[in-house]
C-alpha positions in Angstrom: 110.6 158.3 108.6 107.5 156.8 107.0 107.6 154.7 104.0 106.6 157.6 101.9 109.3 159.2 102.8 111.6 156.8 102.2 110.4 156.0 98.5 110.6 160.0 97.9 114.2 159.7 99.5 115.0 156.8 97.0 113.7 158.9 93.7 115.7 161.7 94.5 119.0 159.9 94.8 118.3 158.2 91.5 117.5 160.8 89.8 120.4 162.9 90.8 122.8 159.7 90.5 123.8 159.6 94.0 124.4 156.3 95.2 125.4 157.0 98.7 122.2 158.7 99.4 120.6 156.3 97.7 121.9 153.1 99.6 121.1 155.5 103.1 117.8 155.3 102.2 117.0 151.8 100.7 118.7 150.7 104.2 116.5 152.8 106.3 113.8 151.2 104.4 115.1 147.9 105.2 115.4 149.0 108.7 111.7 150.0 108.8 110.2 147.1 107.6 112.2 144.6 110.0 111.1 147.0 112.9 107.5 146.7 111.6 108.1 142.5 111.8 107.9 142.3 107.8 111.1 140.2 108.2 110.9 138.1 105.2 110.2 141.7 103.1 113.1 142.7 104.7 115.6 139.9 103.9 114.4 140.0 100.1 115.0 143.8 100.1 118.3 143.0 101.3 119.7 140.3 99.1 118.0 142.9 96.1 120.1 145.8 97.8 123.3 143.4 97.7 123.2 141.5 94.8 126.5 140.0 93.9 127.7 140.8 97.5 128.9 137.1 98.2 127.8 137.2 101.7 124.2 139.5 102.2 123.7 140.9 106.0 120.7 139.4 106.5 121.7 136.0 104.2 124.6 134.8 104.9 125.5 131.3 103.3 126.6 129.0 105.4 130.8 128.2 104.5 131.0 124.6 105.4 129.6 122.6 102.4 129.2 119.4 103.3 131.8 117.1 102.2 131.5 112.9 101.5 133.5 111.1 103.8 134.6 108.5 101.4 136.1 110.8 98.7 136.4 113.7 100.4 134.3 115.4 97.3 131.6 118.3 98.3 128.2 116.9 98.2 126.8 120.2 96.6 128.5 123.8 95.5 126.7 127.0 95.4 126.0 129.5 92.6 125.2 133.1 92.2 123.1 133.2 89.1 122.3 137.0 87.7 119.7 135.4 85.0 116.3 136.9 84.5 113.4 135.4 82.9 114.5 136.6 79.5 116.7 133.7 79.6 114.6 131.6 79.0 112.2 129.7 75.8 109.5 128.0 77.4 105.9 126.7 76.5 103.1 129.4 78.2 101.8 126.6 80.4 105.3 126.1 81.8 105.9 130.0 82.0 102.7 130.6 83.8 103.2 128.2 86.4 107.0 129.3 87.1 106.4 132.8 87.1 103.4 131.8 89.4 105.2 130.0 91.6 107.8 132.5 92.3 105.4 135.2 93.4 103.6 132.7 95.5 107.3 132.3 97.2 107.6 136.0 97.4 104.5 136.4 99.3 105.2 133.8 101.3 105.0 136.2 104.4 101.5 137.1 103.6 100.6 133.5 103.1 102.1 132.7 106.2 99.4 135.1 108.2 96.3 132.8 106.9 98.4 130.0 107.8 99.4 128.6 104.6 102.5 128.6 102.8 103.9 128.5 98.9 104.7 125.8 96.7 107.8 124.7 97.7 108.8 121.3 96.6 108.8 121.2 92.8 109.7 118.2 90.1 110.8 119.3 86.4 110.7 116.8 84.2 111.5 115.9 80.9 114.2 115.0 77.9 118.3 116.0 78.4 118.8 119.5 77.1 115.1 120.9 77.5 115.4 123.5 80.0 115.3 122.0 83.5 118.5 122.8 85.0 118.7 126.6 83.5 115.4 127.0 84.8 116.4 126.3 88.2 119.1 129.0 88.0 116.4 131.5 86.3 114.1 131.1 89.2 117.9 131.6 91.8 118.3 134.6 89.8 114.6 136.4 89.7 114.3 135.5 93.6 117.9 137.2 94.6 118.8 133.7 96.3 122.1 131.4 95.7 121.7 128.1 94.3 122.5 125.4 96.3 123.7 122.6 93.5 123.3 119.0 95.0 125.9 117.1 92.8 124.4 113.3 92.7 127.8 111.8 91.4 129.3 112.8 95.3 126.1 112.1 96.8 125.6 108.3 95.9 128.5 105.5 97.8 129.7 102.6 97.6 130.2 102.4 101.4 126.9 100.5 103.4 124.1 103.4 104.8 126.6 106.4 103.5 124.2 107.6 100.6 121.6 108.0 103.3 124.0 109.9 105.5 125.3 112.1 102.6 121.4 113.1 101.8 121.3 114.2 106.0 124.2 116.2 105.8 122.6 118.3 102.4 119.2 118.7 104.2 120.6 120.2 107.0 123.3 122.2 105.5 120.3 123.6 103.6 118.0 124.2 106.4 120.2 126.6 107.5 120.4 129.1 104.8 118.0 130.6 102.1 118.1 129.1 99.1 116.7 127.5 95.9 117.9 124.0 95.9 118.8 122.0 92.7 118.5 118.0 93.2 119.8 117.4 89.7 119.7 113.6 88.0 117.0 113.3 91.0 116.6 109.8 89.9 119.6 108.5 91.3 118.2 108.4 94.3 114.8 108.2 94.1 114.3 104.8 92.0 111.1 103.0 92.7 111.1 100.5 95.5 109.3 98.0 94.3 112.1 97.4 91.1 113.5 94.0 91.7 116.6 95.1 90.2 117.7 97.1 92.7 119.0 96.0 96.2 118.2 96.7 99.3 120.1 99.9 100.2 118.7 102.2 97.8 115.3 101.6 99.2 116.5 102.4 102.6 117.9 105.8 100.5 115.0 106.2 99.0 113.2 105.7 102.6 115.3 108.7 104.0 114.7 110.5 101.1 110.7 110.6 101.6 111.2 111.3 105.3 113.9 114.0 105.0 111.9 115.8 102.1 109.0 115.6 105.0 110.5 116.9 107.6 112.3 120.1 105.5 111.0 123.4 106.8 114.0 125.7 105.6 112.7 128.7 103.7 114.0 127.8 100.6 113.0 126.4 97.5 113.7 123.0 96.7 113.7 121.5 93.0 114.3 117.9 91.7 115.1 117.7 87.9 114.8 113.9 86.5 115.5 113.1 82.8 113.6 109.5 83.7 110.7 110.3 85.4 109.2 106.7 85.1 112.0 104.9 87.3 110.9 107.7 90.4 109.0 106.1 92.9 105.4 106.5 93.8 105.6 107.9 96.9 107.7 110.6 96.2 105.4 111.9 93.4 102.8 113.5 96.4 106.1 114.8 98.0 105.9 117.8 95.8 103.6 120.7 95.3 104.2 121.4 91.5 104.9 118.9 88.7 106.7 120.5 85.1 106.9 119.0 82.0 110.1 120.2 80.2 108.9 118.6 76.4 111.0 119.3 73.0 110.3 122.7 72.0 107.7 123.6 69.5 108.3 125.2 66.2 107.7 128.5 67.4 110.1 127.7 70.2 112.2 126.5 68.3 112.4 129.5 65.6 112.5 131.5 69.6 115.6 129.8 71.0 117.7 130.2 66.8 117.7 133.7 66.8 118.3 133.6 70.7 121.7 131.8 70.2 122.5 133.4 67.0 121.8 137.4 68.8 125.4 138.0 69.1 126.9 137.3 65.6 125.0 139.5 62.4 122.5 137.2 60.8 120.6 138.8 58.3 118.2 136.8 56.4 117.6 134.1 58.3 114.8 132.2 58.1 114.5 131.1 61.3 110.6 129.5 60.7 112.3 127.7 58.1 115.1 126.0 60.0 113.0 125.5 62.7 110.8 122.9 60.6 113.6 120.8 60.1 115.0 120.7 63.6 112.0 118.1 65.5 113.1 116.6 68.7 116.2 118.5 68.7 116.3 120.7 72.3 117.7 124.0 72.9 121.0 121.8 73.8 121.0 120.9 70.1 119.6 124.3 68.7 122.6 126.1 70.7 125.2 123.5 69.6 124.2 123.9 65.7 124.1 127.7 65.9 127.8 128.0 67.6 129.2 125.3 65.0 127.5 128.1 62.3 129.4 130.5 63.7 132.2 128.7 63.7 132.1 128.0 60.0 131.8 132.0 59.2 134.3 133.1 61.2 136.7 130.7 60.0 135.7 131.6 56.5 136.6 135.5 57.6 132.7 136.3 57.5 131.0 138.9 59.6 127.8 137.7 58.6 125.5 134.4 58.8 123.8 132.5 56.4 121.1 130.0 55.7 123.9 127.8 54.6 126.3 128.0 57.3 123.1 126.9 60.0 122.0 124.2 57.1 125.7 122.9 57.5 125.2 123.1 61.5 122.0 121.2 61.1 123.6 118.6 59.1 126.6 118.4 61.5 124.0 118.1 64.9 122.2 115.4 63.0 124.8 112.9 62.5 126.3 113.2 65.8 122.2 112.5 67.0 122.9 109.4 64.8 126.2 108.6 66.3 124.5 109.0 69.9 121.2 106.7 69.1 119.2 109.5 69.8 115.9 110.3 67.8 116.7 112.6 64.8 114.8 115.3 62.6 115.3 113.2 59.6 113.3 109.9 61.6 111.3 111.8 62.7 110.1 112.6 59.7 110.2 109.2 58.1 108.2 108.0 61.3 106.0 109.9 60.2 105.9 109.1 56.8 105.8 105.4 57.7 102.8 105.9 60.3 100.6 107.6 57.0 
């Protein structure tokens, strides 16, 4: 059956609701684009065709998760995320990139025929709270791919040359599936070699990093997120093909992410332009935090709806435990600002 033929097939099972005919035909489609050597096409078409299956035809994930001989603790875990880009609040630099990069991956076939590939290494960047690690799942989600969750606190031993054997056994668990891969708190491992602070063994980690993250050709995605990009050594830097900045959100971000978080509980008259003025440096960690302690505070009160003062009394809330934690505060921010005039 030509393609054609196939997409006609597929209309007329939606259209008339019948799923049975309708899987029949998006697996013959399948079929004919695997016999026609489009196999990465195929495979995408597949995990599509079987999202939330927990083990795809032609993607199986691979069951033994590697495990740290010390403390017998898995060395990464694997999520299913079903987030779209919708999910997300991001600067248009940012968005452009991602969204960029993700086609690039799904053409990766195409590139493949001129010889070239995608961007596959990326480094996200930036302040605790900001977006990174979401992101990562975003991207998992829009691609139809698990997420292969490297957990740095299993990773990283006390035992002489483990660390660089845990790192191995992660590499080559994930060179044998599809994935996007999430290095999260990537600076544990990747500290500059020339700091005279650190001993010996971490640059022999860091040394198997560089070479391991050389020698990946898995078809998968791999990501680093770092919340202290200035301790990451040089080297590893031209190890990746895309660099992110994940910054404090803007006003208009921030105004974005409020009525985001506050979508599930009635809020009318908020002035979310308003209450986003007063929230600089806070992240959407911080945003999401004052909005659910707002909530809180009306349903508590036997309120159905949200007001200005209930996310004012949030704010204050998020503020001091800012204050509490060291961390830079609307409120400073302001007075640095003040002070610097």
């Amino acid at each position: 059956m030509a393609t054609s033929d196939h997409i006609r097939a597929l209309l007329r099972a939606f259209t008339k609701r019948d799923d049975p005919a309708f899987l029949d035909a998006a697996k013959e489609l399948i079929a004919e684009e695997q016999q026609k050597g489009h196999k990465l096409l195929a495979e995408d078409l597949s995990r599509i065709l079987h999202n939330g299956d927990p083990r795809p035809s032609t993607c199986p994930v691979p069951s033994d998760v590697p495990m740290d001989k010390e403390r017998g603790l898995p060395l990464a875990h694997v999520e299913r995320p079903d987030y779209g880009w919708d999910r997300l609040v991001l600067n248009d630099r940012v968005e452009f990139t991602l969204k960029g990069i993700v086609e690039e991956f799904r053409k990766r076939e195409v590139f493949s025929s001129y010889g070239i590939g995608p961007k596959r290494k990326l480094l996200f960047f930036g302040p605790p709270g900001c977006g990174k690690t979401i992101t990562a799942r975003v991207i998992a989600g829009v691609l139809d791919l698990p997420l292969l969750y490297v957990r740095f606190d299993s990773v990283v031993s006390s035992y002489l040359g483990e660390t660089a054997a845990n790192l191995r056994k992660v590499f080559d668990y994930a060179q044998r599936g599809h994935w996007v891969v999430l290095f999260d708190e990537f600076d544990a491992i990747g500290k500059a070699r020339d700091n005279h602070f650190e001993h010996g063994e971490l640059k022999r980690v860091v040394n198997t990093l560089l070479q391991l993250m050389d020698g990946f050709t898995g078809d998968s995605l791999l990501i680093a997120a770092t919340n202290h990009h200035k301790l990451l050594d040089k080297a590893i830097w031209r190890r990746f093909d895309e660099i992110c900045c994940f910054d404090y959100p803007t006003v208009k971000e921030r105004a974005k992410l409020l009525l985001r978080f506050l979508a599930g509980f009635h809020h009318p008259g908020i002035d979310a332009g308003h209450l986003a003025r007063r929230m600089t440096r806070m992240t959407g960690d911080d945003i999401e935090r004052v909005c659910i302690d707002s909530i809180k505070m009306a349903i508590m009160d036997g309120r159905s709806e949200l007001s200005n003062n209930d996310l004012l009394q949030g704010l204050r809330g998020q503020i001091q435990r800012m204050k509490l934690a060291n961390v830079d505060t609307p409120q400073a921010s302001r007075k640095a600002r003040r002070n610097s005039g």
